[in-house]
ZAMARGU-4260 file (C-alpha; in steps of 0.2 Angstrom, whole numbers, plus 5000, padded with zeros to 4 digits):
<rodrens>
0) 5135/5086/5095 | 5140/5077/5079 | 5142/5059/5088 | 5123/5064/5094 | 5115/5070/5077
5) 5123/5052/5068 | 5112/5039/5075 | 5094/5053/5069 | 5105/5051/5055 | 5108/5035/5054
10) 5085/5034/5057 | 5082/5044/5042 | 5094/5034/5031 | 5085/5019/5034 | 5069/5025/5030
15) 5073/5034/5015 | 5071/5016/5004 | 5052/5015/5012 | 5051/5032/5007 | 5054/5029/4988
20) 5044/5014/4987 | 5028/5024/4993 | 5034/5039/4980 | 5034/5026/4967 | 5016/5015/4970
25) 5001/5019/4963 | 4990/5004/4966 | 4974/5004/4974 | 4973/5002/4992 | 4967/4981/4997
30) 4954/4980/5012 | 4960/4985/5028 | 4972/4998/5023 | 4957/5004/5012 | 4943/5004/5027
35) 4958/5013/5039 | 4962/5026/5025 | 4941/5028/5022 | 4938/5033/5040 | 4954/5043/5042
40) 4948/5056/5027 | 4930/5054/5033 | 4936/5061/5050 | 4946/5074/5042 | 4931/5076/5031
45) 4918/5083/5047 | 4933/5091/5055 | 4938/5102/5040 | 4922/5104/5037 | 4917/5108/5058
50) 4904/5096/5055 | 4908/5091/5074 | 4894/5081/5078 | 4897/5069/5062 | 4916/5069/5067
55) 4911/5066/5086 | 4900/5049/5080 | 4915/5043/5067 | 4929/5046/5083 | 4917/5034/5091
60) 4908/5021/5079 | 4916/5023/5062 | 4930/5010/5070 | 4916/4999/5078 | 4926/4983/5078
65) 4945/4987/5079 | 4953/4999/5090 | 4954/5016/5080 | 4971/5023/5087 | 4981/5023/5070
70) 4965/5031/5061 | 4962/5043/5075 | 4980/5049/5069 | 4978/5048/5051 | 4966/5061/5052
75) 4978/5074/5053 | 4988/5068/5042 | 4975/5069/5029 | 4977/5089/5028 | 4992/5086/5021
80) 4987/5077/5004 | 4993/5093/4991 | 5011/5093/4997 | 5013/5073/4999 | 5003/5073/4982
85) 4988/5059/4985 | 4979/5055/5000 | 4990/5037/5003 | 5004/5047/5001 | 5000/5057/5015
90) 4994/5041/5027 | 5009/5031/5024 | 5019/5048/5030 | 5011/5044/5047 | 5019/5025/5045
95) 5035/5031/5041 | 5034/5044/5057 | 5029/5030/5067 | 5041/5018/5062 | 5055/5033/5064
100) 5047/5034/5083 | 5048/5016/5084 | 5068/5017/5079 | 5071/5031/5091 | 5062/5020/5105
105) 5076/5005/5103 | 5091/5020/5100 | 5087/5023/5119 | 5083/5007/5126 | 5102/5005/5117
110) 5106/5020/5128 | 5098/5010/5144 | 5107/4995/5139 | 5124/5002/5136 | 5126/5020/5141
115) 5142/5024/5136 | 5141/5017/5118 | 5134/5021/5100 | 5139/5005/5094 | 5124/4996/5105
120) 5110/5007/5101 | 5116/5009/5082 | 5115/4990/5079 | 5096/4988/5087 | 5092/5003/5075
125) 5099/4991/5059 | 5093/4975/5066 | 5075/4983/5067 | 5077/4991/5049 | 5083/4975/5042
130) 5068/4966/5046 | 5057/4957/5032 | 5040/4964/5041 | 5048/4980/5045 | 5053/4985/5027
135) 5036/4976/5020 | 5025/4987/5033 | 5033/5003/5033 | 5019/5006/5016 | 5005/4999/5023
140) 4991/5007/5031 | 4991/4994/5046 | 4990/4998/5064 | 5003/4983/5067 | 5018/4998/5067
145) 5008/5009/5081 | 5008/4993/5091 | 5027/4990/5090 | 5029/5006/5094 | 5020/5002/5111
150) 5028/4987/5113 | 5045/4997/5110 | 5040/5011/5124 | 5035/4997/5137 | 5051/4989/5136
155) 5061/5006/5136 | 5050/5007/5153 | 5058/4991/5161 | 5074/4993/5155 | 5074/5012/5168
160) 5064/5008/5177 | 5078/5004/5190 | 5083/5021/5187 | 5068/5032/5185 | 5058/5040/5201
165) 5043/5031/5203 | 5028/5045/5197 | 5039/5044/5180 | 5036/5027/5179 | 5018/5026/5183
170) 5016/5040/5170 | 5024/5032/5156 | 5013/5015/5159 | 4999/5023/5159 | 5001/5032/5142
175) 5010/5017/5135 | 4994/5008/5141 | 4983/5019/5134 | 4992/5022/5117 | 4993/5002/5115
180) 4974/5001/5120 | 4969/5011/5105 | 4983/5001/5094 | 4975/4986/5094 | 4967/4976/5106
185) 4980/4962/5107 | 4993/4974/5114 | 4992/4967/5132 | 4997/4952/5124 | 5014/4959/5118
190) 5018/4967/5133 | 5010/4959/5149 | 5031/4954/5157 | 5038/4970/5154 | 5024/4980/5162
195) 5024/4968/5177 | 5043/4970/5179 | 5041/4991/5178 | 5025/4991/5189 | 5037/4978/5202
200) 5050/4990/5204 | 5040/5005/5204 | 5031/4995/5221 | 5047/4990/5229 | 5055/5010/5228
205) 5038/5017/5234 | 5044/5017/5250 | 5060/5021/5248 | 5057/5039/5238 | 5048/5055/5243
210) 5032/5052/5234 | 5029/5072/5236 | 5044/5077/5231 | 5045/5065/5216 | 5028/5070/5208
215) 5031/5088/5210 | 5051/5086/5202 | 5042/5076/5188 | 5029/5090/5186 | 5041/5103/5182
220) 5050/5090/5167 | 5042/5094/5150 | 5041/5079/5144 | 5030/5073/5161 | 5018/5088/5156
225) 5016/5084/5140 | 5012/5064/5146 | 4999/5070/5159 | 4991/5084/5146 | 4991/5068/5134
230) 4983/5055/5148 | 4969/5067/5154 | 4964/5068/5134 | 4967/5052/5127 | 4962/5039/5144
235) 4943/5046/5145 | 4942/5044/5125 | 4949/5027/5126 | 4935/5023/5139 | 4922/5029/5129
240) 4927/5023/5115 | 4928/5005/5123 | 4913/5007/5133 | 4902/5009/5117 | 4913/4994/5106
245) 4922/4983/5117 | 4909/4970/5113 | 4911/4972/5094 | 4928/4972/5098 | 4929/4956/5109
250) 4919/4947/5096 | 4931/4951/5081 | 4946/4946/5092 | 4938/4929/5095 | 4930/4927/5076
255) 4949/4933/5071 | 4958/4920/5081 | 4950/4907/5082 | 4933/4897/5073 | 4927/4898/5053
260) 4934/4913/5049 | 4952/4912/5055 | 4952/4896/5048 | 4952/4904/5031 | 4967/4912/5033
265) 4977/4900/5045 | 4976/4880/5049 | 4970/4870/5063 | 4984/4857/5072 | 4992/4853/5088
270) 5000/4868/5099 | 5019/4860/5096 | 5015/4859/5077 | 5009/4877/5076 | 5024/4882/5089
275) 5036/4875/5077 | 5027/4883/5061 | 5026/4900/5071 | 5045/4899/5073 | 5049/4896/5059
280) 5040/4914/5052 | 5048/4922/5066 | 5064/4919/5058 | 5060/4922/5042 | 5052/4935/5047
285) 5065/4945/5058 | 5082/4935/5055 | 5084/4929/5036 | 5092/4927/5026 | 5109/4934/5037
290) 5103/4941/5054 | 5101/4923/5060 | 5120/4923/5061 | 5122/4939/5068 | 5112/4933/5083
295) 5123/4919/5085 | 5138/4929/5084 | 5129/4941/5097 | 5126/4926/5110 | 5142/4918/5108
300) 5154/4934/5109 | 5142/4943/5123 | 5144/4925/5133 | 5165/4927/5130 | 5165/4943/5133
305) 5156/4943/5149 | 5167/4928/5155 | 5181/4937/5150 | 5180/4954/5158 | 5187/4958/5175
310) 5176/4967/5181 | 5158/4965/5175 | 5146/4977/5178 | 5128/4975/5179 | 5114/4973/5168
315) 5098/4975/5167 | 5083/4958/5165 | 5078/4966/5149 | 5084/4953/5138 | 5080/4939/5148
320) 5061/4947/5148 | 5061/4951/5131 | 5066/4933/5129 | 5051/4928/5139 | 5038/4939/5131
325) 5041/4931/5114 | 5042/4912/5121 | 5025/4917/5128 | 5020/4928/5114 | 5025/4912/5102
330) 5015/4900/5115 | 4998/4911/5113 | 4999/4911/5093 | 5000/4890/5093 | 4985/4889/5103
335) 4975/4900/5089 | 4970/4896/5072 | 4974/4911/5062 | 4991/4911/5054 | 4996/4932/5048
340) 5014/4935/5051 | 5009/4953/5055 | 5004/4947/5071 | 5023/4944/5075 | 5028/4961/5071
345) 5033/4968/5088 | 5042/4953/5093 | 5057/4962/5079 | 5058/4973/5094 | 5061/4959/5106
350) 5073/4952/5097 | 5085/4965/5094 | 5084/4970/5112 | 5093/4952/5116 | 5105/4953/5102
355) 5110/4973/5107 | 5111/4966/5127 | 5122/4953/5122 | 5135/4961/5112 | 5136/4975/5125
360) 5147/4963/5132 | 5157/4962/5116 | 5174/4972/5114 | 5181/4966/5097 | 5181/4978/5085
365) 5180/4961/5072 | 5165/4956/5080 | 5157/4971/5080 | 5162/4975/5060 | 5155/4957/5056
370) 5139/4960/5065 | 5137/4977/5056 | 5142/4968/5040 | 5128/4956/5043 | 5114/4971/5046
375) 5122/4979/5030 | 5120/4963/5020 | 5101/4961/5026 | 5096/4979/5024 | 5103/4977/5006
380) 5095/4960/5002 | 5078/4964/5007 | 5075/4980/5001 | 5084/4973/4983 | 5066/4962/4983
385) 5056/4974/4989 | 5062/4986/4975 | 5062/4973/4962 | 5078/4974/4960 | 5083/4955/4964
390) 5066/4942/4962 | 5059/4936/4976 | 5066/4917/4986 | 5051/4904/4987 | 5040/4909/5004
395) 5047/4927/5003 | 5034/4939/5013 | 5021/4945/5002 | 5023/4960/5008 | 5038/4964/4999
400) 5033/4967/4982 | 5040/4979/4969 | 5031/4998/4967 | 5018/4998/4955 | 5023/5015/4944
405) 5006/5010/4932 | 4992/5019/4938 | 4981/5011/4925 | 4969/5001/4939 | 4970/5016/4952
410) 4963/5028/4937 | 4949/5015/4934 | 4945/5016/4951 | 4945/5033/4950 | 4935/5035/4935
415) 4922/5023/4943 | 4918/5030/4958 | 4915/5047/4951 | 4904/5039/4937 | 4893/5031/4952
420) 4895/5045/4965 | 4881/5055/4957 | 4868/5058/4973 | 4874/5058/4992 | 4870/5044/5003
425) 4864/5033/4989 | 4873/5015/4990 | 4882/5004/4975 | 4886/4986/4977 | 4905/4982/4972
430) 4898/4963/4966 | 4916/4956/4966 | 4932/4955/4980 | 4951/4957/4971 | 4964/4967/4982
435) 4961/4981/4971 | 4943/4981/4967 | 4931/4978/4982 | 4917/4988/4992 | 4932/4994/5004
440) 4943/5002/4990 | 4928/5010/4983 | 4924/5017/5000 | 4940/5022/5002 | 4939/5030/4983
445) 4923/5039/4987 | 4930/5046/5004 | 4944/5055/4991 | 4933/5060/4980 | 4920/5068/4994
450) 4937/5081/4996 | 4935/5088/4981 | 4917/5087/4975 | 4908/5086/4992 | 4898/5071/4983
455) 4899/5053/4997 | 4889/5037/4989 | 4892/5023/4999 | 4899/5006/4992 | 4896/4989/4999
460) 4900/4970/4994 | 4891/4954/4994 | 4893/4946/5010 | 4909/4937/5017 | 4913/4923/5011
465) 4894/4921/5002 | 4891/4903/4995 | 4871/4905/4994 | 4869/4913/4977 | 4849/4916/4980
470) 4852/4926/4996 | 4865/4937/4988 | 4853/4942/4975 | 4839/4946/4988 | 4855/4955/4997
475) 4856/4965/4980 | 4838/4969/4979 | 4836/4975/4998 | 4848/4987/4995 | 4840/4995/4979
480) 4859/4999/4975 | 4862/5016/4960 | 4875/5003/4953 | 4883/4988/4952 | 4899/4985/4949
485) 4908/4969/4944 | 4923/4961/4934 | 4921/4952/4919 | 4921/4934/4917 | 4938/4934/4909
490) 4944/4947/4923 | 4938/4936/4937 | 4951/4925/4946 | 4947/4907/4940 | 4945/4896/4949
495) 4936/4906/4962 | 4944/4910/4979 | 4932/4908/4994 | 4927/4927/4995 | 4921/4925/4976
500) 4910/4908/4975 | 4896/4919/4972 | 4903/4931/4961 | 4899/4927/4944 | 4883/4920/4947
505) 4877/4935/4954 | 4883/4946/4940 | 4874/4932/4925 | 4858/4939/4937 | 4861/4957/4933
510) 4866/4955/4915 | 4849/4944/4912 | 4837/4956/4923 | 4828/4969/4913 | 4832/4981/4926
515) 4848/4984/4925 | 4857/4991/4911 | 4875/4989/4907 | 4882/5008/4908 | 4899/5011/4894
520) 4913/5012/4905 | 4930/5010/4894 | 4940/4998/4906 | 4958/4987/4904 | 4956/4978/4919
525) 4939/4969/4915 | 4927/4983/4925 | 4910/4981/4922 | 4895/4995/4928 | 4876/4993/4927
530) 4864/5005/4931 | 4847/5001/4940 | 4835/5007/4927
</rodrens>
């Protein structure tokens, strides 16, 4: 019993630097994490509040574009604001939960690997904690961790399905497969070999098992009623979800990828270029500054061992498919424009499934205190960044970043958005696009603040990337916006990023129009607020 509770242990003690770090931040929310967070207590909103009609419409439109899986559960989560103390706190406890899913999905793909030890599973657990994206996204609200947790399932999947009756197989796909669905539409992607290997060897035992007995024995397991219960609700609200979206959805996926809007956030070159470059942040991502090592050690001990060993039993293609998902993972990125390193996030998964199969063939104790030596250093390195303990190396990820214990913009914010929020339904234009001062943060701001004075104004932004300062003006003057809100000229970044050509320009229009009135707002941070007279 105590050899079982060490490797939950071992979860929890991983986690507990992730958990700190969200404890300790107080900045505002940047945009996605803000639009997710916005819909999540919008949702929870209507549901408290058994508005179900209004909570029917945001399960189904609110996430028009991008698959709502990871808001869909944040909802919930919502409910638990007093305890976790603010509304992010809350969210990120449903990343951290995720990501402890994700760790107890490659402890037992450990198990598959090598059954009768704790060494195997324990390392993939500390090869997956140790990763740069890992510790960097384990306080975000991004929907990358529910797709690695996916990922993480399907592979578990191949790696028994050799083992498991064949209804229990099929079940597990199609959960995974619908849990990935409303991840992120790019999960196919990420895990297209390891569901062709399960569904193979699910095909080739068909005819060798009972398929009566087999489903009835698998309808008496809980954890096989749980997975049908949770098919027959979730897979018909995937479908609608995807009937009514799928072509926003497809269009974002390609605008994202590829064309003038991915090209603002990644480069355009040949496919061996961006291979190499892709690599590269793999490593960096995953392997740096000491697991690079490790993985060497893992190759060149588990290729010894099994030479050396007497008798050598068999192992499962789990490595060698994991190997293959991520060469063709890697190949799919190079052929796209957009370069985000969160894209690669899974592939930690992968990774540590090859390194785990190859030191299951390991049986010196040196080699294995090394390796976890290596894991230790990582763990230790890494979070010493993200807790600002040690500064950050040229290139770091820029996701790890110290906590921000000064709440001085998220009171602004605050204070803001419950100066604006003065009629329901009435829209303000956030004239300006900073991380932590933008239409999506405000949004987000105005969800929180509907919780406790049942008051919603709306916020929105000039449009993306504007460069026509006439037509944002127009833009301005459709809207007939309550506010508008902006930065100072000595607040704004300078020069101007592309999401702020139009910025200042715009706000010289309201300063000089006799309509607006600048409103007295007290602000360190540059914020400026003008009413419409």
């Amino acid at each position: 019993m105590k050899r079982r509770a060490m490797l939950p242990a071992l979860i929890a003690a991983v986690l507990a630097p992730n958990a700190w770090w969200i404890a300790r931040d107080r900045s505002p929310w940047p945009w996605d994490p803000s639009w997710y967070g916005q819909v999540s207590v919008d949702l929870w909103y209507y549901l408290s509040h058994f508005a179900l009609r209004s909570w029917a419409r945001g399960m189904l439109k609110a996430m028009y574009m991008k698959p709502p899986g990871t808001v869909w559960l944040g909802q919930f989560f919502v409910a638990l604001r007093g305890i976790c103390g603010s509304v992010e706190t809350a969210l990120l406890l449903s990343i951290l939960l995720t990501h402890a899913a994700l760790l107890l999905v490659v402890l037992r793909i450990g198990r598959a690997i090598a059954p009768d030890s704790d060494a195997v599973p324990a390392l993939g657990v500390a090869i997956v904690a140790s990763g740069r994206l890992f510790v960097g996204l384990s306080h975000q609200f991004f929907v990358e961790p529910l797709q690695a947790l996916v990922v993480a399932w399907t592979i578990l999947i191949a790696a028994r399905a050799e083992e498991w009756r064949v209804p229990r197989t099929l079940l597990h796909l199609a959960a995974a497969t619908i849990l990935g669905a409303l991840a992120k539409a790019t999960t196919p992607v990420y895990t297209l070999l390891p569901c062709l290997y399960a569904a193979v060897m699910a095909i080739r035992k068909v005819r060798d098992e009972n398929w009566r007995e087999s489903c009835a024995e698998e309808s008496r397991t809980l954890s096989g009623r749980w997975l049908a219960i949770g098919i027959m609700i979730a897979g018909p609200a995937t479908a609608v979800w995807y009937r009514f979206n799928f072509r926003e959805v497809w269009k974002h996926a390609r605008a994202a990828s590829s064309g003038d809007v991915a090209l603002q956030y990644g480069s355009r070159a040949s496919v061996a270029s961006k291979l190499a470059s892709w690599s590269n942040w793999a490593f960096d991502s995953f392997l740096a500054p000491y697991l690079g090592w490790l993985f060497l050690l893992a190759i060149v001990a588990g290729i010894a061992g099994f030479f050396v060993r007497r008798q050598r039993p068999g192992r499962s293609p789990i490595a060698a498919i994991c190997a293959g998902q991520a060469a063709l993972f890697l190949l799919i990125l190079a052929m796209n424009d957009a370069e985000d390193r969160r894209f690669l996030y899974a592939m930690g998964v992968m990774l540590a499934v090859i390194a785990m199969s190859f030191m299951a063939e390991a049986d010196w104790r040196v080699v294995w205190a090394a390796a976890f030596a290596l894991c230790v250093a990582q763990f230790v390195a890494i979070h010493a960044v993200d807790l600002g303990m040690t500064q950050p190396r040229a290139g770091e990820y820029p996701l790890l970043r110290p906590p921000n214990p000064d709440a001085g913009r998220y009171r602004e914010m605050e204070r803001m958005v419950a100066l604006t929020s003065t009629m329901s339904g009435r829209y303000n234009i956030v004239g300006v696009a900073e991380p932590w001062i933008n239409a999506n943060t405000a949004s987000f701001f105005a969800s929180t603040h509907r919780l406790d004075s049942g008051v919603r104004s709306f916020f929105t932004g000039l449009r993306y990337g504007a460069t026509d300062t006439a037509a944002e003006w127009t833009r301005v003057k459709a809207f007939q916006p309550m506010y508008y809100i902006s930065l100072d000229d000595a607040a704004q970044t300078h020069p101007p990023n592309f999401l702020n050509l139009v910025t200042r320009p715009v706000l010289d229009r309201v300063r000089a129009d006799p309509h607006w009135e600048r409103v007295p707002f007290a602000s360190d941070n540059g914020i400026v607020i003008f009413r419409h007279r």
